[in-house]
N, C-alpha and C positions, 0 to 999 in steps of 0.2 A: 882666319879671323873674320874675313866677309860673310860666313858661312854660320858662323856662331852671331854675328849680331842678327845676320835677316830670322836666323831660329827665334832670337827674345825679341825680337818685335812682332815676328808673326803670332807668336806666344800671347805678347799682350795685346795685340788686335783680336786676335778671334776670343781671347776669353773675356776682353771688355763688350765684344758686342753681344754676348748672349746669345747668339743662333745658334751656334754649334756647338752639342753637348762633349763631341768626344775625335779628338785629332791625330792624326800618327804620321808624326814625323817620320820618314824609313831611307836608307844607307847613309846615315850618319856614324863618325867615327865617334864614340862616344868613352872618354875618360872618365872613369864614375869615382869614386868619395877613396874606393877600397884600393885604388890602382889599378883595378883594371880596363882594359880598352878592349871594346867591343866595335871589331869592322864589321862595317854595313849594318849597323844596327837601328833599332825600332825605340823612340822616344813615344808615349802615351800621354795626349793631353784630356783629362775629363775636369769638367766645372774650374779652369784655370787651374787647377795643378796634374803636377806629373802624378800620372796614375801606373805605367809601368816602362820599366829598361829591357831590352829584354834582345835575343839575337832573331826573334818570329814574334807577330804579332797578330791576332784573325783579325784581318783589317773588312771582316764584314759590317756593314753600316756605319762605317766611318768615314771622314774626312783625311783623305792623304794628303800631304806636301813630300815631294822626295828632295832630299837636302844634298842629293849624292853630290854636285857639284859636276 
């Protein structure tokens, strides 16, 4: 639960301040809409929304946070 709020606040911090176009959260366990759970997985943030789920992510030219805990 620690781990999912620091995700929406750092969420809403970096896409309120406008520096950074594109974020990836990476080894979050991630429960999606359909049921599935993806361990260690890769969250995409661009312009404040999720832009991809995914189990890789090319995190060239991006901004990482690792969520792994």
């Amino acid at each position: 639960m620690k781990n999912a709020l620091l995700l929406i606040l750092s969420i809403l911090l970096f896409s309120a301040s406008g520096q950074v176009k594109s974020i990836v959260y990476k080894g979050a366990t991630i429960h999606t809409a359909t049921g599935e759970v993806i361990e260690n997985g890769y969250i995409e943030i661009q312009n404040g929304k999720i832009s991809a789920i995914a189990k890789n992510i090319n995190l060239e030219d991006k901004q990482v946070v690792d969520v792994s805990g």
